[in-house]
N, C-alpha and C positions, 0 to 999 in steps of 0.2 A: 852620493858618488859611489861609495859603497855597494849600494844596490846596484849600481850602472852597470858594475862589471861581477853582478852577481850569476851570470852565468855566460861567461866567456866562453867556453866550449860548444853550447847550445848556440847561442848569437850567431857563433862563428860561419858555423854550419848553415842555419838557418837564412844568412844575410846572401852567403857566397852562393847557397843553393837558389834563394830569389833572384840576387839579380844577373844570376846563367838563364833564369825563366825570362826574365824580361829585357835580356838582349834581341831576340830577335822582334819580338814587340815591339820596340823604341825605335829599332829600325824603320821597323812597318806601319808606327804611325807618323814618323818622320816624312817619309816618304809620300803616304797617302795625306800628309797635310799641304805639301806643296814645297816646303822649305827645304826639303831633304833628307836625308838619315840623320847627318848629323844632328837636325835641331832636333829628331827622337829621342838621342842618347844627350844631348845634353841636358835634354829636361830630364830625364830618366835620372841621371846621378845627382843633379844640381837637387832637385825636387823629395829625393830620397832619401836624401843625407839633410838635408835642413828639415822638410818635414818631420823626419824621427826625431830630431835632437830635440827642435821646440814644439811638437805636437803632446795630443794629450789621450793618443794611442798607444802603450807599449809597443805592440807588437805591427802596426801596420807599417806594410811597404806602399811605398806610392811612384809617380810617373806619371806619363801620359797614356789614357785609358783612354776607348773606345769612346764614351760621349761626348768628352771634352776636345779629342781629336777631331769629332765631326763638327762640334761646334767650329771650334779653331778653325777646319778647312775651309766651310763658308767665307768665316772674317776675314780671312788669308785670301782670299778670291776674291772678293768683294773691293778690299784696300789694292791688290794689285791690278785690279780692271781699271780703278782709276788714275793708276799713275801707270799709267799706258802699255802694259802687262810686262811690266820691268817691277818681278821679281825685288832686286836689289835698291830699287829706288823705293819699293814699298816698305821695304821691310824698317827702317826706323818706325814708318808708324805703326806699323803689324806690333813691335815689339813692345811699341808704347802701349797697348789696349791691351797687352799682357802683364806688362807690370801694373797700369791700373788696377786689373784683374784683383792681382796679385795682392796691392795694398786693400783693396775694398775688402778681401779676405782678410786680412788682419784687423781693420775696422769693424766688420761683421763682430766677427770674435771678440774684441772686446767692449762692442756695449751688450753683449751675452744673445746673439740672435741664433747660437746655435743650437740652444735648447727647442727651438721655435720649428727645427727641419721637422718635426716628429708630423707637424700634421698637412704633412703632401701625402693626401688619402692615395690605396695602391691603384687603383685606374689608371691616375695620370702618372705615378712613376712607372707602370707596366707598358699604358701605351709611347711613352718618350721612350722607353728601352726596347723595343720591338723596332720602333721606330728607326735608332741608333741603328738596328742589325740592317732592316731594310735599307737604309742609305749605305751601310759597307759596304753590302750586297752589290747593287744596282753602282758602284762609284768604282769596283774593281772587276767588273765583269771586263772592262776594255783593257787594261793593263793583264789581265790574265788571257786574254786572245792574241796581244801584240799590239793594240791596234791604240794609235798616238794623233787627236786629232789633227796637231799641229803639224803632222808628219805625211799626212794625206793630200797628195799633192790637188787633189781633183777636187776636195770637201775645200780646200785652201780657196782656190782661182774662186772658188764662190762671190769669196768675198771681199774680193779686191777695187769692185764698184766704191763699196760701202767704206772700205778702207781708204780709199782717196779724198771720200767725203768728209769722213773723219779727221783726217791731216789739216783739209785745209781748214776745215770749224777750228782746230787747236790753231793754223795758225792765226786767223782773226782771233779768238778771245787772246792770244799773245799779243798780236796788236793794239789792242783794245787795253790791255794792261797797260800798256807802254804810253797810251795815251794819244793813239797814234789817229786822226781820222782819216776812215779807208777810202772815203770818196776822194779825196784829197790829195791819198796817198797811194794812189794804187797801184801805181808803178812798183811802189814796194811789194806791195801784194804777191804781183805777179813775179816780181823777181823773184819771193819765197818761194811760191812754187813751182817754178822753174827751178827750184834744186832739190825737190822732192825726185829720189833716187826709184829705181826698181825695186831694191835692196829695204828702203824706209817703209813701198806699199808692201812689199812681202810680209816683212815683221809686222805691221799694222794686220795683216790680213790674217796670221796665224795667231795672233791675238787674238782677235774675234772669232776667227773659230774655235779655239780654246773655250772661252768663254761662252758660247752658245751647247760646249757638249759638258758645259760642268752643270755639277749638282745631278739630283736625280734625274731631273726631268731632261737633261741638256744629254744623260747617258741611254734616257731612253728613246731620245729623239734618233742619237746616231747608231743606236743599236742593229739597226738593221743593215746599215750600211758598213761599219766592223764586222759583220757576217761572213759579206762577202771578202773581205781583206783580212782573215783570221792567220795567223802566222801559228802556224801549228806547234812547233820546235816550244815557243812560249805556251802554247795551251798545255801541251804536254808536263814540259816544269810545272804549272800551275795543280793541275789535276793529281802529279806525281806528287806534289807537297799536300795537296789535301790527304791523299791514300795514304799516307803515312803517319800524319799528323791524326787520324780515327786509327787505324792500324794499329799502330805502335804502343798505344795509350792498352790493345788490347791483351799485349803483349806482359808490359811491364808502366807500371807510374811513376818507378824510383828514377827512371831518366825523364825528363821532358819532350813529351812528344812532338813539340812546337822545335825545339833544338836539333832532335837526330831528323828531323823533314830537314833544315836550314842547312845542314851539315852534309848530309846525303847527297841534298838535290842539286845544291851550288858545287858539291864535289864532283859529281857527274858531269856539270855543266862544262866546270874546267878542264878536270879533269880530261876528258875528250875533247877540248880544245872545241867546244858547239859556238854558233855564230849567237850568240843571244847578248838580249839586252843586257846590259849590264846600271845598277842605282849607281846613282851620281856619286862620283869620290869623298869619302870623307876627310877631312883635314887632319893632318896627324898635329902632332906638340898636346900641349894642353890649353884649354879652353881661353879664348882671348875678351874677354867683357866689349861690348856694341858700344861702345861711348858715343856714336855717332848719335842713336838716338837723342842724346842731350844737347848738341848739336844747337839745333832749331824749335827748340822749345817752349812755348808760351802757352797759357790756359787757351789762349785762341784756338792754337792748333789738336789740341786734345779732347773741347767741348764738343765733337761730333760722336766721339767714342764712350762716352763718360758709360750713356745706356749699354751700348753693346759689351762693356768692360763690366759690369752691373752683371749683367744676365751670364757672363762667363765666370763668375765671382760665384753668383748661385748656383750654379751647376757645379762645381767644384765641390760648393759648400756639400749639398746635397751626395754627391756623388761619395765622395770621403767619408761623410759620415752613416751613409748605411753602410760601407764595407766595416765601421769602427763598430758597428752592430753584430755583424759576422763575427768580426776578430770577441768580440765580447762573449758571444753564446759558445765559441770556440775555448775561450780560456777562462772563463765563467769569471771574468772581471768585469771593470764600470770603465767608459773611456771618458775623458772632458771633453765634454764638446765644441766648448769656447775656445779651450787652448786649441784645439787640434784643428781648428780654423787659424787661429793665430800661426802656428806652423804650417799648415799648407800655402799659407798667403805668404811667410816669408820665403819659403819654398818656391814657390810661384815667379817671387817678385826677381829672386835671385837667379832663376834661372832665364828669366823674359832680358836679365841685364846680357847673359853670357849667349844670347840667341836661340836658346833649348825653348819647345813647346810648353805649353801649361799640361797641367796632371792632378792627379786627383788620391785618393786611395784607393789600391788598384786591389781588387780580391781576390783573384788566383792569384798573386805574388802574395799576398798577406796570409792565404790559407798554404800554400807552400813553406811559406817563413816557418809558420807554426806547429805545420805538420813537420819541419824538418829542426825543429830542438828550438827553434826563435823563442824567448819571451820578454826581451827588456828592447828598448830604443838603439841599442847598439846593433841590435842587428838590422834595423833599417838604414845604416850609416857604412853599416859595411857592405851592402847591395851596394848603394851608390858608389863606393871606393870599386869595391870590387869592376862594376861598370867602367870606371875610368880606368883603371888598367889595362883591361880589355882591348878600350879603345885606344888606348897607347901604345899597345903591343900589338893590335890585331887590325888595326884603321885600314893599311893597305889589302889588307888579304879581304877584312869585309866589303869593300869598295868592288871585289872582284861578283858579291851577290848578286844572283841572278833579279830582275825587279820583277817579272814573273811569281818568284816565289813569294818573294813579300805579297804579291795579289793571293798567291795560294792561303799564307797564311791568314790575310789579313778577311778571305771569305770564313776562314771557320770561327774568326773573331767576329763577324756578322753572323753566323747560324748560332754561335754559342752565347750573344748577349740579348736576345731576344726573351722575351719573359713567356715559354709555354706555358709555365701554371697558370697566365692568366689567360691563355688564349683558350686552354682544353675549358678553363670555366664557363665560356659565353654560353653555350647549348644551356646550362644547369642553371643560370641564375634567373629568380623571377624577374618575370617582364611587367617592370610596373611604369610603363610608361606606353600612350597610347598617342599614334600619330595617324587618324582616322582607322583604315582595315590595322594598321604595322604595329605588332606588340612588342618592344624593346625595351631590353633592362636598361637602367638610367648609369649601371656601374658599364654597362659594354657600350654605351652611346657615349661616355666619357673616352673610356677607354680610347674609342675609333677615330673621335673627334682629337685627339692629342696625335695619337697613331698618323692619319690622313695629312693634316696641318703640320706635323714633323718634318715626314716624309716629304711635300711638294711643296712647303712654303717656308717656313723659319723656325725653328726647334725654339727657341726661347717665348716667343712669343704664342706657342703651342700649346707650351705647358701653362703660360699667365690664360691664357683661355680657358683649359681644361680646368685649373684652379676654380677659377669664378662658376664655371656649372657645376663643379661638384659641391662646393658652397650653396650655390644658391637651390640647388636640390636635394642638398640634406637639412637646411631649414624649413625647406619644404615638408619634408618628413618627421621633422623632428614638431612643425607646426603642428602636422595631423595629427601625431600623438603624441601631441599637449606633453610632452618630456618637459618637468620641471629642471632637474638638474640629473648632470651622469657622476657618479660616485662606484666608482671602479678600482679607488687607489690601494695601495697594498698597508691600510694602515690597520691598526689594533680593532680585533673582529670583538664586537658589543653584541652578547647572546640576545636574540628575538625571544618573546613573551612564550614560545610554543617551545624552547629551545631547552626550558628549566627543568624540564625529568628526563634529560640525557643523561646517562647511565654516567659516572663518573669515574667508575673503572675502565673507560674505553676511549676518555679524553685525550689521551696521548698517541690512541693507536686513531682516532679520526679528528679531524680537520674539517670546520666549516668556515664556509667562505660566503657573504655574501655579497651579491654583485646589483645596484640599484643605478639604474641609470641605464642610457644607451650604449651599447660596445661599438663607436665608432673610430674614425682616424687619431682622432684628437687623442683618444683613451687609451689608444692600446700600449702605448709605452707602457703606461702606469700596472695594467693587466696582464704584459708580459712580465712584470715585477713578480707574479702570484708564487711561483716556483720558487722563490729565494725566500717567500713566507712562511712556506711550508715545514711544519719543524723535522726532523731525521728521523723521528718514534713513527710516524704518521704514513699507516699504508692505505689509510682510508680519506677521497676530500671529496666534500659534498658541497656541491655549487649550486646555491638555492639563485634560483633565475627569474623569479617572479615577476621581479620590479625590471627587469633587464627586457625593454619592451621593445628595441630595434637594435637591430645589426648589421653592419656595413660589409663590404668585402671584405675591406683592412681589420675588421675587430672580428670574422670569419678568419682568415689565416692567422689569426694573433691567437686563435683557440685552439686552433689544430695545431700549432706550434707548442702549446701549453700541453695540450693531451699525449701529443708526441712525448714530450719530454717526461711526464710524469710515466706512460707506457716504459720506458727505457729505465724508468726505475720503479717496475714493478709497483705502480701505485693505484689502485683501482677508481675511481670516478663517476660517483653518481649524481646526479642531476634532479632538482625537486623544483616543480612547478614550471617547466618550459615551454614559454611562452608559443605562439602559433608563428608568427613571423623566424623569430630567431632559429623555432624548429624545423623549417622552410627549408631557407640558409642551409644549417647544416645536414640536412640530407642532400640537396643540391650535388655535394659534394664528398658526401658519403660519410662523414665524420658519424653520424648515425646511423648505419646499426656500425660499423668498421670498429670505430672508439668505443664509444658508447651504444653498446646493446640495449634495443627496448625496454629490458629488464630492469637494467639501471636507471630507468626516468621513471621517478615518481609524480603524482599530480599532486600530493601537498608530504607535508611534513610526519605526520603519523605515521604512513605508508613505509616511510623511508626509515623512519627509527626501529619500525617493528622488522624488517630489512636485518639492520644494522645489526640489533640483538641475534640474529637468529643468523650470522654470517662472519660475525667479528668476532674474533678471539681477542683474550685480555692477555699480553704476552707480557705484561712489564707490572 
């Protein structure tokens, strides 16, 4: 407890400066989920404040993040097609498949499956978050033109045939429940519908149109046709909040760029009294728990969700703890992986009760948190607090946001979650795979294959895809070169036969590491360890690479990350016996000569010693 409130003033800062960053966020994934602002902010605080408490991140802020919102929006659309695009009829079970979520994240966590995220090799976490940005993209290009399919009156009459059709199929399978026989009965029939209203095919009709322009594919269908019905006055807000939100950033950092756009542009809006759209009202008081869900409860009704509450559990999991990787390399500490699942799920769980979206650990809030004095759990606790204030004091006034903006925002949250480092890589990596003339790398046919299948068909089942090819073609690889075992780990270095006339006045000022095995996904945790091995005397480390016979993308940026880090403390890095493949790899992408100058790569061990004497000094 002690520690809790050992740095109150930094927290303080730290918690109130995040969650001023991820009010307008909360908003905008509220919104772009389907349930509203509100259910943004109430994951936001609900998610925030129980993750810090029982996570096993100091310092991470969490919420509803850009993957887990786009997951959510599917499931949220999917659950309300079928309960006949009534919103509020779905949402018990929408809620249900988030606290599932929710507990499967606490169950993860303690039979220890957190340890286990390390080897989602980076292909398929690059292509699912590229992917992420593409569906922002392509899902808020119509709310930033104006253009509401439900609202188009011409797109609507479409589908009023179909919509009739529809009515009367529900009402037979209603009769059919009832037990009713319709040859029999069909006076009844008719009598239904004979009260089939204008008013019942409309909403039937704007239902279905809804649903035909959701998802990507349904925004690229009506794309062209929002073209021509673009309401300017919104494009403007939209465009206005992105030029600010790149703008302002260039300006100053110390405010949030995402804030003075929200601020700004919804003040113009009002301000001058403009005809614009306005996000649906939030609810003022404090937060009221959905107990309806519990309602109608029984394993029956929940056993169609189990999987897709599974795969939003993973993505959680996943997402959370690479930001708890950031926050780590940020404050040079170790996060639990287990608990900090165990808090996200209760996180999760608790906010799927009060109606707020699921979330993840979100890392612009968390590198905020830390840039701004964060370093204990309280400051995740007072995001969340701070958030409910907000909405307590400020619920009418946000209510009056433009939903324009929110699209502004929520495109630069699609250009900024995209993975460029892996896209600039595809030209640079070898192409070892051959599909008659077409020579493609097996890491960018991962990649695209996750990417593609994200994009136009199911995010979860994109990434269980891309999993199995990246498996099943690094055994491939790993078969060719008969790799017995990878031994990468950061443990106590055992000098080699060639190693015993090292000068022993220079022990202190060089470091040898050696690396046997392959550097792939599975590995690189353990080889990102290498930095924390390194003793503080030691401005010299020599990575003998000999036995180091392949290399992945993931154990490629896991080196350039290592090299980075030792560059920033002045530590030099030579290389003895690098292999032809792994040296491949890294010129690809310039880590040779950039890092490691020719100079520095020895072909064996002698070379390097008589090197070493003739360039190290003995300072200690």
């Amino acid at each position: 407890m002690k520690h809790f409130f050992s740095n109150i003033k930094g927290d303080a800062f730290g918690g109130i400066t995040a969650g001023i960053v991820a009010l307008p966020l909360a908003l905008a994934f509220g919104v772009s989920s389907g349930l509203g602002p509100e259910a943004g902010l109430y994951g936001a605080i609900f998610i925030s404040f129980f993750a810090a408490l029982f996570g096993g991140t100091a310092t991470q802020i969490s919420g509803p993040t850009a993957p887990m919102t786009a997951v959510s929006m599917v499931i949220i659309a999917g659950i309300v097609a079928a309960n006949d695009g009534s919103v509020e009829k779905a949402l018990p079970a929408i809620l249900t498949v988030f606290l599932l979520a929710g507990l499967i994240q606490i169950g993860l966590g303690l039979v220890g499956v957190g340890k286990y995220i390390r080897y989602i090799p980076y292909p398929v976490v690059s292509g699912f978050m590229t992917a992420i940005g593409v569906i922002i993209l392509l899902t808020q290009i119509l709310p930033s033109i104006g253009y509401y399919p439900k609202e188009d009156v011409a797109f609507v009459e479409q589908f009023k045939p179909q919509a009739e059709e529809v009515i009367l199929e529900n009402i037979l399978k209603e009769e059919a429940g009832e037990g009713i026989l319709v040859l029999e009965n069909f006076k009844e029939t008719i009598n239904r519908a004979g009260k089939i209203t204008s008013e019942d095919i409309l909403k039937e009709s704007q239902t279905l149109a809804a649903k035909e322009a959701s998802g990507t594919l349904g925004a690229i269908k009506v794309l062209p046709r929002a073209l021509k019905n673009i309401k300017w006055l919104e494009l403007v807000l939209a465009l206005g909040t992105i030029f600010i939100i790149y703008g302002f950033k260039r300006i100053t950092k110390v405010v949030p760029s995402t804030l003075v756009a929200l601020v700004v542009m919804s003040g113009i809006a009002y301000g001058f009294n403009l005809n614009y759209r306005e996000i649906s009202e939030i609810p003022g008081g404090i937060p009221i728990p959905r107990l309806d869900m519990f309602t109608n409860f029984s394993l029956g009704s929940i056993t169609p969700y189990i999987f897709t509450a599974l795969a939003l559990a993973l993505l959680g999991a996943i997402d959370s703890l690479l930001t708890s990787v950031v926050a780590d390399n940020m404050t040079k500490t170790k996060h639990k992986p287990n608990r900090e699942l165990i808090g996200q799920g209760i996180g999760n769980s608790i906010a799927s009760i009060f109606g707020g979206i699921p979330g993840a650990g979100a890392t612009i809030r968390t590198v905020v948190n830390i840039n701004a004095g964060g370093k204990t759990k309280l400051s995740g606790m007072i995001a969340g607090v701070m958030l409910l204030i907000i909405m307590l004091a400020l619920g009418p006034v946000a209510s009056k946001i433009p939903a324009a903006v929110l699209a502004g925002i929520l495109i630069t949250v699609g250009i900024g979650v995209m993975d460029y480092k892996g896209l600039k890589a595809i030209p640079f990596l070898p192409k070892d795979l051959k599909f008659g003339p077409i020579k493609l790398s097996s890491e960018v046919l991962i990649m695209l294959v996750v990417l593609i299948l994200s994009t136009f068909w199911d995010l979860i089942f994109a990434v269980g895809i891309g999993l199995v090819i990246a498996s099943l073609m690094f055994m491939k690889k790993i078969g060719d070169i008969t790799a017995e075992r990878s031994d990468v780990k950061s443990l106590k270095e055992e000098a080699w036969d060639d190693e015993g006339n090292f000068p022993s006045n220079l022990k202190e000022e060089v470091f040898i590491k050696h690396i046997k095995g392959p550097l792939f996904f599975g590995s690189t945790s353990d080889f990102q360890a290498l930095t924390l091995q390194i003793p503080k005397t030691a401005k010299t480390v020599i990575l003998r690479l000999g036995r180091m016979q392949y290399m992945d993308q993931s154990g490629l940026y896991a080196m350039e990350d290592m090299l980075l880090e030792l560059q920033k403390n002045n530590i030099q890095v030579l290389f003895v016996n690098l292999l032809k493949q792994p040296r491949y790899m890294m010129e690809r992408i310039d880590i040779i000569p950039d890092f490691i100058p020719n100079e520095h790569i020895f072909k064996d061990f002698k070379s390097c010693l008589k090197w070493i004497k003739d360039n190290v000094k003995d300072e200690y």
